[in-house]
Every structure is written in C-alpha cells, then in structure tokens.
TISEZA-730833 format. One record per residue (C-alpha): x negated, y negated, z negated; residue number from 1; residue in one letter. Coordinates in Angstrom, 1 decimal. Layout:
REM residues N
@xx: X, yy: Y, zz: Z, seq: NUM, type: A
...
***
This chain:
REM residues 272
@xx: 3.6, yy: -24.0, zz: 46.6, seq: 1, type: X
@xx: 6.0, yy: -25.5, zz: 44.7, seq: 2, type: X
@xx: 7.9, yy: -26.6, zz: 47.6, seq: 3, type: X
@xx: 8.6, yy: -22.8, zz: 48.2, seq: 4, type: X
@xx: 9.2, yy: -22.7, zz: 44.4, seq: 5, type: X
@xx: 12.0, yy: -25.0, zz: 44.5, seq: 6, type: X
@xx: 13.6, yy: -23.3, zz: 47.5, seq: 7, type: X
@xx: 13.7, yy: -20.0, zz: 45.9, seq: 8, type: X
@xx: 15.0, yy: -21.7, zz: 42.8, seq: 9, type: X
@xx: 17.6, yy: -23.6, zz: 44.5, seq: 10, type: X
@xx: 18.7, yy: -20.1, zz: 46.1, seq: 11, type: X
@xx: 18.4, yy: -18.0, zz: 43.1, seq: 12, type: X
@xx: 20.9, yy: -21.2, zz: 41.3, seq: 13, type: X
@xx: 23.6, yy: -20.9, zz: 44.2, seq: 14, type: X
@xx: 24.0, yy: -17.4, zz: 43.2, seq: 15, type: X
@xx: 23.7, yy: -17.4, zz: 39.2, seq: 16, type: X
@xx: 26.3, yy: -20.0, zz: 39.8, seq: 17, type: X
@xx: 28.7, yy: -18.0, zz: 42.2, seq: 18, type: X
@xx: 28.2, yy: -15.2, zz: 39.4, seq: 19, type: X
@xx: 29.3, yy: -18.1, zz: 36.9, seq: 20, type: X
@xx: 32.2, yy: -18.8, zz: 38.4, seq: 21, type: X
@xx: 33.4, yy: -14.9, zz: 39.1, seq: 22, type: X
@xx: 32.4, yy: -14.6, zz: 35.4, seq: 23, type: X
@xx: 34.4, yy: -17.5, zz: 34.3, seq: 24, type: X
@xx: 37.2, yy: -17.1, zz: 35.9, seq: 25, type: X
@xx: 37.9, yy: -13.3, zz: 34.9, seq: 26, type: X
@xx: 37.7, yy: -13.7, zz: 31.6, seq: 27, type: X
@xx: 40.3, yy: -16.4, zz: 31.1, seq: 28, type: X
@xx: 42.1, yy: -14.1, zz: 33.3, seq: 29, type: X
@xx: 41.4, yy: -11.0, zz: 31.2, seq: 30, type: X
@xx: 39.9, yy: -9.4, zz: 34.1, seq: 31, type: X
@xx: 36.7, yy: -7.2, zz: 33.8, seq: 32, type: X
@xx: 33.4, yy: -8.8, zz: 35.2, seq: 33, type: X
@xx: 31.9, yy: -5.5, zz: 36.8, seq: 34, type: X
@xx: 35.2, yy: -4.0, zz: 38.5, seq: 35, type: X
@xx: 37.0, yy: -5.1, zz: 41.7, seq: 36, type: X
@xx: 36.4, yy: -7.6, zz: 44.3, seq: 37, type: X
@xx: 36.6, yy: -11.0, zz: 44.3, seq: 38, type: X
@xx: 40.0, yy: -12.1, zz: 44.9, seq: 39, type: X
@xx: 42.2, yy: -15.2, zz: 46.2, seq: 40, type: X
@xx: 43.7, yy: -16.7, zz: 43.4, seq: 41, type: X
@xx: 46.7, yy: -17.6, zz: 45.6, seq: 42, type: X
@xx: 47.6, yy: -14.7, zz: 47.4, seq: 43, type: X
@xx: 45.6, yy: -12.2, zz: 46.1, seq: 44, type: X
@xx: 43.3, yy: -11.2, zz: 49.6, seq: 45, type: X
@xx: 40.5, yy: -9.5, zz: 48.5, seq: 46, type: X
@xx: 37.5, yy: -12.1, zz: 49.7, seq: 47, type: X
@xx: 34.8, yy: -10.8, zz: 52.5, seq: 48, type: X
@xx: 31.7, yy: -10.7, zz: 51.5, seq: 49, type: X
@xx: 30.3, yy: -13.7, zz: 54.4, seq: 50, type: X
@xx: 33.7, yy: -15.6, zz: 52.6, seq: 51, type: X
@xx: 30.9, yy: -15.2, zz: 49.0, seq: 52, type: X
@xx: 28.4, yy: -16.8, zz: 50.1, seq: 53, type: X
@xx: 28.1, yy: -19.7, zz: 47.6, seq: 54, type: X
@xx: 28.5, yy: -23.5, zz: 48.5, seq: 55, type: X
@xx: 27.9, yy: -22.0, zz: 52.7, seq: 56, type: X
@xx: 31.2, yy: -20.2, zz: 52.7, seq: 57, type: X
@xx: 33.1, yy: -22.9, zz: 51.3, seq: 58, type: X
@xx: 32.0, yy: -25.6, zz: 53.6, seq: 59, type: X
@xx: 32.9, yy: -23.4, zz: 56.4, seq: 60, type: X
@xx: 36.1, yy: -22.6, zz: 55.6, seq: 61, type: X
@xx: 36.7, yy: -26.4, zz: 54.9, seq: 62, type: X
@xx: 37.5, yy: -25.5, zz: 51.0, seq: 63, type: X
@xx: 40.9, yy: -23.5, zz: 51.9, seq: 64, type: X
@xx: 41.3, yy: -19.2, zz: 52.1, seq: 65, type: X
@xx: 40.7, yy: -17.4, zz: 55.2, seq: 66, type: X
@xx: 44.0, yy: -15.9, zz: 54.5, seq: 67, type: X
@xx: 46.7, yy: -18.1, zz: 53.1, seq: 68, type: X
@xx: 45.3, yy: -21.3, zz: 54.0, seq: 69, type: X
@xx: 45.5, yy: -22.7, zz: 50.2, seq: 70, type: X
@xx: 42.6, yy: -25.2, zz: 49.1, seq: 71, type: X
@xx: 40.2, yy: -23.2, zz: 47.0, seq: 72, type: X
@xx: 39.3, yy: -25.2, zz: 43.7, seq: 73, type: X
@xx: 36.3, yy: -27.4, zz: 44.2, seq: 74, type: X
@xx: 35.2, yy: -26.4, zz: 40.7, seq: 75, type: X
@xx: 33.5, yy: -23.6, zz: 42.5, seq: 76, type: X
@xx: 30.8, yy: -25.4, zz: 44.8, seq: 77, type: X
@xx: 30.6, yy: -27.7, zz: 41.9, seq: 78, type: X
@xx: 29.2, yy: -25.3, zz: 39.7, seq: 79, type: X
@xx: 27.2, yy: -23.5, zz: 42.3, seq: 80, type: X
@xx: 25.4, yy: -26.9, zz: 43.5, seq: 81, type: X
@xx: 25.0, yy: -27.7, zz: 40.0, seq: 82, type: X
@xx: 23.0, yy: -24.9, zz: 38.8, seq: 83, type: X
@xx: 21.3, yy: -25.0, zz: 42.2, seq: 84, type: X
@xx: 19.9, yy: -28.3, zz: 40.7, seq: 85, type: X
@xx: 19.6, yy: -27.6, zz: 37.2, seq: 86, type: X
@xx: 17.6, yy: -24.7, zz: 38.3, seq: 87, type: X
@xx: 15.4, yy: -26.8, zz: 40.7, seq: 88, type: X
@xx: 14.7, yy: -29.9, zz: 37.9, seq: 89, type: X
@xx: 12.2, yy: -28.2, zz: 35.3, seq: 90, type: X
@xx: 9.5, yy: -28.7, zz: 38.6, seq: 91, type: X
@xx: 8.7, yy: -32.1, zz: 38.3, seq: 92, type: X
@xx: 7.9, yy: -31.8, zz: 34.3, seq: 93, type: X
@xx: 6.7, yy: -27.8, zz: 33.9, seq: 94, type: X
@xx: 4.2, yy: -29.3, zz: 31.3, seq: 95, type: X
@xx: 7.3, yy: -29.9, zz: 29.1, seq: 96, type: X
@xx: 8.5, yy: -26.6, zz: 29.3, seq: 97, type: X
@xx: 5.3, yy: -25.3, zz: 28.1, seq: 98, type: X
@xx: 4.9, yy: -27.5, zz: 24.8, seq: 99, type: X
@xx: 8.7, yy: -27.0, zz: 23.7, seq: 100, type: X
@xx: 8.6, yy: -23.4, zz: 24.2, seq: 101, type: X
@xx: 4.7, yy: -22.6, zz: 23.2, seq: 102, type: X
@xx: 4.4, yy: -19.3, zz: 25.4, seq: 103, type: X
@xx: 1.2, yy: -19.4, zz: 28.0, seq: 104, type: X
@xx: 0.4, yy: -17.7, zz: 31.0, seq: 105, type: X
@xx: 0.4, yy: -18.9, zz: 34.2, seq: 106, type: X
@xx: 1.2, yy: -17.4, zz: 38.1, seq: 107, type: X
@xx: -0.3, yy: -19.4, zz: 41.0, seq: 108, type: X
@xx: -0.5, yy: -22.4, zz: 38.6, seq: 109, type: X
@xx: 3.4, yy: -21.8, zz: 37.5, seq: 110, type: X
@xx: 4.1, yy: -21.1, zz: 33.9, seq: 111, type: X
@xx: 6.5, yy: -17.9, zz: 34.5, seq: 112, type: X
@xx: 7.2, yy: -17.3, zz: 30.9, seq: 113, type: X
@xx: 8.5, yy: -21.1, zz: 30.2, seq: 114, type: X
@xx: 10.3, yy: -21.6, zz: 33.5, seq: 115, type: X
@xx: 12.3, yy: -17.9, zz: 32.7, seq: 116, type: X
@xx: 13.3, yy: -18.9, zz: 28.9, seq: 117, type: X
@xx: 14.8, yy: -22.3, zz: 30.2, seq: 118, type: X
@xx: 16.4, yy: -20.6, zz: 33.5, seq: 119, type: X
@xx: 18.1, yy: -18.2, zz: 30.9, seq: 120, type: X
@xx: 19.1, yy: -21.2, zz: 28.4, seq: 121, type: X
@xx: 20.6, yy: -23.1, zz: 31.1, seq: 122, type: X
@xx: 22.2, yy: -20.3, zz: 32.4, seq: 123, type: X
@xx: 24.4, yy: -20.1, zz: 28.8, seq: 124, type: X
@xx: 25.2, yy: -23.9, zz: 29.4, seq: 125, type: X
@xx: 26.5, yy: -24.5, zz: 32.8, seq: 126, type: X
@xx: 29.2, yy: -21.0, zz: 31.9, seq: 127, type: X
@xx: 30.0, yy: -23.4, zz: 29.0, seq: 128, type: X
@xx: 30.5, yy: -26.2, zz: 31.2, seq: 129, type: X
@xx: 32.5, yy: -24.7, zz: 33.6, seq: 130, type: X
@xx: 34.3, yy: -22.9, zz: 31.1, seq: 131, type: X
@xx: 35.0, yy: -26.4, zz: 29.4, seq: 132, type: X
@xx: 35.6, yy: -28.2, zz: 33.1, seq: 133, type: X
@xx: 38.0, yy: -25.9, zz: 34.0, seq: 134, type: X
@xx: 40.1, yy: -24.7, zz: 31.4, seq: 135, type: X
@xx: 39.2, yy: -27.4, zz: 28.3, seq: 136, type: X
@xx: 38.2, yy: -24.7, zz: 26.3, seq: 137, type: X
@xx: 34.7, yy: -23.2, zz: 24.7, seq: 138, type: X
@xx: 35.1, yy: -19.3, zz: 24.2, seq: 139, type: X
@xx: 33.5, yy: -17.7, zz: 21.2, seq: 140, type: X
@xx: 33.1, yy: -14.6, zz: 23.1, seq: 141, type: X
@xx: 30.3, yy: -17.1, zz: 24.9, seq: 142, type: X
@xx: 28.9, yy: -19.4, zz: 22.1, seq: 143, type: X
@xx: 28.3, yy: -16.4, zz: 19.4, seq: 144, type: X
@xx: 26.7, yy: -13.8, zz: 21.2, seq: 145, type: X
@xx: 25.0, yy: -16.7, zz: 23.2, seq: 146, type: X
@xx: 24.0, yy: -18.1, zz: 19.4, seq: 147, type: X
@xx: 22.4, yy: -14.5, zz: 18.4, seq: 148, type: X
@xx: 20.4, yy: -14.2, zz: 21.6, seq: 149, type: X
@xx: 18.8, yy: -17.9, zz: 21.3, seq: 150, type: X
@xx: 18.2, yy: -17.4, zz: 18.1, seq: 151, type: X
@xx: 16.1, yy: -14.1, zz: 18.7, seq: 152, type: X
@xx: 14.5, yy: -15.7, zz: 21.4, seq: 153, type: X
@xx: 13.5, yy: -18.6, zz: 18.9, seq: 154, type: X
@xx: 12.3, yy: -16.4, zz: 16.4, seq: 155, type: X
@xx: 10.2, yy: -14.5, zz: 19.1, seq: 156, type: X
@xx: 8.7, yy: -17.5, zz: 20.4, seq: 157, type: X
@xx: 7.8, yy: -18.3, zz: 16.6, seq: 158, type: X
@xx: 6.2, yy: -15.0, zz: 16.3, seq: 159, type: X
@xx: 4.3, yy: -15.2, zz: 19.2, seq: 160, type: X
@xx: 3.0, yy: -18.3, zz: 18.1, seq: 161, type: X
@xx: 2.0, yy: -17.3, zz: 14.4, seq: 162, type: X
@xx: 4.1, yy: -19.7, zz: 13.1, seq: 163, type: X
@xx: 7.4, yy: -18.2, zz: 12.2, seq: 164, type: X
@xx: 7.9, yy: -21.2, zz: 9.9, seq: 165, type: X
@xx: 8.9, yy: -23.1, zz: 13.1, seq: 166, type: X
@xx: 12.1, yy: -21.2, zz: 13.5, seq: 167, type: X
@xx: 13.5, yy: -22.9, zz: 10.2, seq: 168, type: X
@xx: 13.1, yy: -26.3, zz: 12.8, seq: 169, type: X
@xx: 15.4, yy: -24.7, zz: 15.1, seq: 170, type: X
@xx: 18.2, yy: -23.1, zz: 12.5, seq: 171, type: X
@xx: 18.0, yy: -26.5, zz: 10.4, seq: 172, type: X
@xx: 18.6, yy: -28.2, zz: 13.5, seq: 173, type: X
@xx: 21.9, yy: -25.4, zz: 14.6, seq: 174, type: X
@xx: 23.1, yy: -26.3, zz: 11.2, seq: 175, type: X
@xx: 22.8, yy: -29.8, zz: 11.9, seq: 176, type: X
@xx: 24.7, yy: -29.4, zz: 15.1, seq: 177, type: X
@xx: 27.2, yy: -27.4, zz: 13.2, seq: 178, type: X
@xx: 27.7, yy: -29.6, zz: 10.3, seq: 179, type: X
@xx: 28.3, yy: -33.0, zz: 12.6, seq: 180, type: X
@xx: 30.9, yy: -31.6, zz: 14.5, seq: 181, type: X
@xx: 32.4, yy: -30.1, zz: 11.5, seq: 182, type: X
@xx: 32.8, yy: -33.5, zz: 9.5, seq: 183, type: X
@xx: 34.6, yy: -34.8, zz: 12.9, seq: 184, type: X
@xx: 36.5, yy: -32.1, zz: 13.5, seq: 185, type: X
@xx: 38.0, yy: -33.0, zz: 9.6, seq: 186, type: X
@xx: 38.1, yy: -36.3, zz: 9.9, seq: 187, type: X
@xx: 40.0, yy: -36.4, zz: 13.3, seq: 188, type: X
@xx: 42.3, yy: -33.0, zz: 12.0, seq: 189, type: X
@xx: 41.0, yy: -31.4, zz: 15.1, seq: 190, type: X
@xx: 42.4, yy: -34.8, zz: 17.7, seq: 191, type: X
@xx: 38.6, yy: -35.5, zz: 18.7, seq: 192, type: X
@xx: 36.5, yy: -32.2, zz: 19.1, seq: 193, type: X
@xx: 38.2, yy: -28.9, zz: 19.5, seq: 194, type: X
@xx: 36.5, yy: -25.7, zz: 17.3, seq: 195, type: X
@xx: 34.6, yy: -24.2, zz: 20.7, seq: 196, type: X
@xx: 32.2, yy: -27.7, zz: 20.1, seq: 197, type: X
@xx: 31.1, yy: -26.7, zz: 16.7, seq: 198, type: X
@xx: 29.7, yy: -23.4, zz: 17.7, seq: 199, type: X
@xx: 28.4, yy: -25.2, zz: 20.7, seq: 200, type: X
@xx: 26.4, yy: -27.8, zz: 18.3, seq: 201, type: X
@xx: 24.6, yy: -24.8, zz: 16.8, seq: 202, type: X
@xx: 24.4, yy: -23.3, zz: 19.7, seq: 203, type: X
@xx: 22.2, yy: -26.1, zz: 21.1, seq: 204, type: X
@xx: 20.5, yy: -27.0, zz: 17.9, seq: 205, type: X
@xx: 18.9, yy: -23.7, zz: 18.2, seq: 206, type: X
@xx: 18.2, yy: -24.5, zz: 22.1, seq: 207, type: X
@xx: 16.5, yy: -27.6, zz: 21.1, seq: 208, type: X
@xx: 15.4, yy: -27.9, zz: 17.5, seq: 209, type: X
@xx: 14.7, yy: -30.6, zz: 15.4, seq: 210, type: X
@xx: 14.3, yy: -33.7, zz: 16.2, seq: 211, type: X
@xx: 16.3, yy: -33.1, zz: 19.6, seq: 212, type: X
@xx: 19.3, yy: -32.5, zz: 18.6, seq: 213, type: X
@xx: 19.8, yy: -35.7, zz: 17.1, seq: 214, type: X
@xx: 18.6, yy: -37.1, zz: 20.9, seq: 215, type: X
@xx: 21.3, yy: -34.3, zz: 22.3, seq: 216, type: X
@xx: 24.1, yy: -35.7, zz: 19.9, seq: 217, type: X
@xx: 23.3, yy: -39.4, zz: 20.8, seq: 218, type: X
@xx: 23.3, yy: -38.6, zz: 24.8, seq: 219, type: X
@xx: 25.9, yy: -36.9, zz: 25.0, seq: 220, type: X
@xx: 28.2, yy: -39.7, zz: 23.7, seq: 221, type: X
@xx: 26.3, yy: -42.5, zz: 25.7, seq: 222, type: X
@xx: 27.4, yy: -39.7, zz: 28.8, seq: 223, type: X
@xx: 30.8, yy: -39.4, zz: 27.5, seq: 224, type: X
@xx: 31.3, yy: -43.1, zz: 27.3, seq: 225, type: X
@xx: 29.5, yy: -43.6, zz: 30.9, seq: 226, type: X
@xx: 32.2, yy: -41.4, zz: 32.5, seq: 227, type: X
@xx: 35.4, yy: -42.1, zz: 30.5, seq: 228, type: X
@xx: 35.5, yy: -45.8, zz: 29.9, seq: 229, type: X
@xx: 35.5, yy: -46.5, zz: 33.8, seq: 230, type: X
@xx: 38.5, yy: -44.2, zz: 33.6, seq: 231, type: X
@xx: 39.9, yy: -46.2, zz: 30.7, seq: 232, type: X
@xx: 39.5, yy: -49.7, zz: 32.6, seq: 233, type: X
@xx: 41.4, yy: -48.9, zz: 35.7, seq: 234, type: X
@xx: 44.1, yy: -46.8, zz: 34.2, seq: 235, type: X
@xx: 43.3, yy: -43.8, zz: 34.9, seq: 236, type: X
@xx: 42.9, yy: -42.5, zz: 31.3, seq: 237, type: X
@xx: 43.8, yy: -43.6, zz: 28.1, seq: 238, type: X
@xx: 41.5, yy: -43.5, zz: 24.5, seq: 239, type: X
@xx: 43.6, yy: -40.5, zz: 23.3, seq: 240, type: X
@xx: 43.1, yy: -38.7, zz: 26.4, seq: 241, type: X
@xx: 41.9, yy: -35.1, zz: 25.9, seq: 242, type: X
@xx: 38.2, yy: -34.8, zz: 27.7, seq: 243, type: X
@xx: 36.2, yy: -31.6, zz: 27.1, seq: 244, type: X
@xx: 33.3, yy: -33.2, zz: 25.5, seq: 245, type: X
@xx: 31.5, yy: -29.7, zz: 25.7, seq: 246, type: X
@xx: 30.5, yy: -30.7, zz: 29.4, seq: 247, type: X
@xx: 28.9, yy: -34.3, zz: 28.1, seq: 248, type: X
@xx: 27.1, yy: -31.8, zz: 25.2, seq: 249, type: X
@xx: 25.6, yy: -29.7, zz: 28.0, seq: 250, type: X
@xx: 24.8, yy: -32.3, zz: 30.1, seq: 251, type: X
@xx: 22.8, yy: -33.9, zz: 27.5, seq: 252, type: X
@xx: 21.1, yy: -30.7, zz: 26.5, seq: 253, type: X
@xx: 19.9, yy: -30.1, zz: 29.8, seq: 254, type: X
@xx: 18.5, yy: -33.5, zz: 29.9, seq: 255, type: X
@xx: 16.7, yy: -33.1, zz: 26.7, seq: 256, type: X
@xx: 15.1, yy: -29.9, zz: 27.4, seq: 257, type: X
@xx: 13.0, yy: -31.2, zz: 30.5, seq: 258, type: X
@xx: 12.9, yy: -34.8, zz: 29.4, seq: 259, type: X
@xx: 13.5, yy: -35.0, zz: 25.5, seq: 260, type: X
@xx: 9.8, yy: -35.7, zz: 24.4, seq: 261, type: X
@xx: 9.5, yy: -38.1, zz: 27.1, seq: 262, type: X
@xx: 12.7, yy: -40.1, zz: 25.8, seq: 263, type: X
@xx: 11.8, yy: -39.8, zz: 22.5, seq: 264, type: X
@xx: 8.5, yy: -41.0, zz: 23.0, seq: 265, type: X
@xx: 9.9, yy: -44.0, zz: 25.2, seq: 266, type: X
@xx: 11.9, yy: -45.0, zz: 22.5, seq: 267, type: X
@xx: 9.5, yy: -44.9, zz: 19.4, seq: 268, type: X
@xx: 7.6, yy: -47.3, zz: 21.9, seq: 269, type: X
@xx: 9.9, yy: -49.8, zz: 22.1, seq: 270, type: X
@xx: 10.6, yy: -49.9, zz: 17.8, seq: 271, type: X
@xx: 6.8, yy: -50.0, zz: 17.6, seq: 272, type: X
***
C-alpha cells in the first residue's frame, strides 16, 4: 500500500514542482501565472506540451530547447526532483505528522488529513526555496499571504482540537522567528540576512511552533555551514559571500516537520 502511496506522491511532486517553477519564474518576470504557454526563455518558442513533462522532458532533450539548442537551467529538474522527494519523505514517520498536527482520521491505514496539511506547507517552502535559489530573493507577495493562510490553518487545527490556547505556541514561536532575524538583520545593517528572511522566520514559526523553531533556527545554520565552508576551503567562496540562507531555513524546516520530535528527543537524551 504504501509502495503505491509513494509512487503517486512522487508523481503528484514532479508536477507541483513543474507548477513551482512556471510559477516562480513568471512572477519575477511579471508575467501572469494562468495566461499563455510556457515559453523558452532564450528564444521565446512556445514549449510542447511532451517538452512539460517534468524531470522526463528534460532528460530527453539532454537539458537544452527543442528549438534553439540553448541549455535549459538545471534549477528546473532540481526543483521538480526535489519536491518529488519532499513529497515522498513524510512515509517513513506518518505517526509524526499526526501528533504535530492533531487532526485524525484515517484512509486504508493513511492519515489523509495530516499528510494534505504538510503536502500544502511544504508546497509554500520549496516556491521559497526556488525563489531564493534562483533569484536570491524572498518575495512578500509569497511569505505574507503564505503567513495568513498558516496561520488560519493553525488556528483551525487549534479549534478542532479544543484547545485554541495552542495557537499562542505557534504565533509566540512566528514572533520568535521574526524577532531573531530582526536583531541580525540590525546588527549586520542588512550584510547577513536580507528582509524576505524575517518574514520567512515567522513564516516558519507558525509552520512549526514552539519549541521547533528554535531546532529550525539551529539547523539551518549547522546546514548553512555544511555547504558553504567546503566552498570557503577550496576557494570557491569567500565569508562575505552573499548565499540565500532562505534555502538552508527551508531545508531545515522540512527536516523538522517529519523528524523534529525525534531530534529533539535524541538530544534531551544525550544532556540527560
């Protein structure tokens, strides 16, 4: 069963991310996201619709346009595979979904209701990261109506689970987010974080509540400093180099909303 459930997942993510990428792309573009055809950045052939087919089309045209030949960025299969995966992890912990999320109900042994809410979160984060990959930039016109809908959603969930008290974990923990990014963005006059990452930290303080975001935070440094300082070692980048942290943020979130209570359990065992 959940063989089957993975492969429709892993379908289902090649497409969201294909949509990702149309979506991304257009609006730093100023293009509108439900008009026209997908076209060749290069020469401006509108794209067939076998040439769409995410990560499929692009291995069989070799990563260059039918048309003119030019390479076609490989920021698109990256995303596509991506969410693909990101899609396909929640399987191997579902039982984690259900406690951070509280909402029952099960279909052939699956909990539906879970699965959808962190399909739908993680949906918001990869169009951040590829946003951030691609252009080093967060867009409000994501992170604030992104901001409104999680927060509904957390106050629903909070509702549904007679306890609306527990949405005050979840704004506490945006302000949180907000408030560290804020005191770096001063200290650094801007140098470090840019102003998308302090919507962002709300953003996923609401995503993840309190204590997580604290574990988000922590990760996505120990990520940032993973990738970069290889970089740093053999020249290839310097300290001051501009990275777009927001992709080390969403990374980390991702991690801690299939994993976080497992981590944080892990490491309260070794203090204790």
């Amino acid at each position: 069963m959940h063989i089957m459930l993975e492969l429709v997942l892993f379908i289902l993510g090649l497409a969201v991310g294909s949509f990702i990428n149309a979506l991304v792309y257009r609006w730093q573009n100023q293009k509108s996201i439900i008009k026209g055809r997908s076209q060749c950045p290069t020469c401006q052939h509108q794209i067939n619709w076998f040439d769409l087919i995410p990560l499929f089309s692009y291995c069989l045209l070799r990563g260059h346009c039918r048309v003119c030949r030019k390479p076609i960025s490989w920021h698109y299969p990256l995303i596509e595979l991506l969410t693909g995966v990101v899609f396909v992890l929640p399987i191997v912990n579902l039982g984690a979904l259900v406690q951070r999320f509280g909402v029952q109900g099960l279909v052939y042994g699956v909990p539906i209701a879970p699965l959808a809410i962190y399909l739908f979160f993680s949906s918001i984060l990869i169009a951040i990261f590829a946003y951030d990959l691609r252009y080093m930039l967060i867009p409000d016109r994501l992170t604030l109506p992104a901001i409104i809908i999680v927060f509904i959603v957390q106050f629903g969930l909070s509702v549904t689970a007679g306890d609306v008290a527990k949405i005050w974990y979840f704004v506490g923990a945006g302000m949180l987010g907000l408030i560290f990014f804020l005191l770096q963005f001063l200290i650094s006059r801007g140098t470090w974080i840019g102003g998308g990452d302090l919507r962002l930290g709300m953003l996923i303080g609401l995503m993840v509540g309190w204590p997580d975001i604290i574990l988000a935070l922590f990760l996505a440094y120990i990520i940032g400093t993973v990738i970069i300082l290889p970089l740093v070692l053999v020249g290839r980048a310097k300290l001051k180099t501009a990275v777009p942290f927001g992709v080390f943020l969403v990374s980390a979130t991702i991690v801690v909303l299939i994993w976080g209570t497992s981590i944080r359990t892990w490491y309260w065992g070794l203090l204790m």
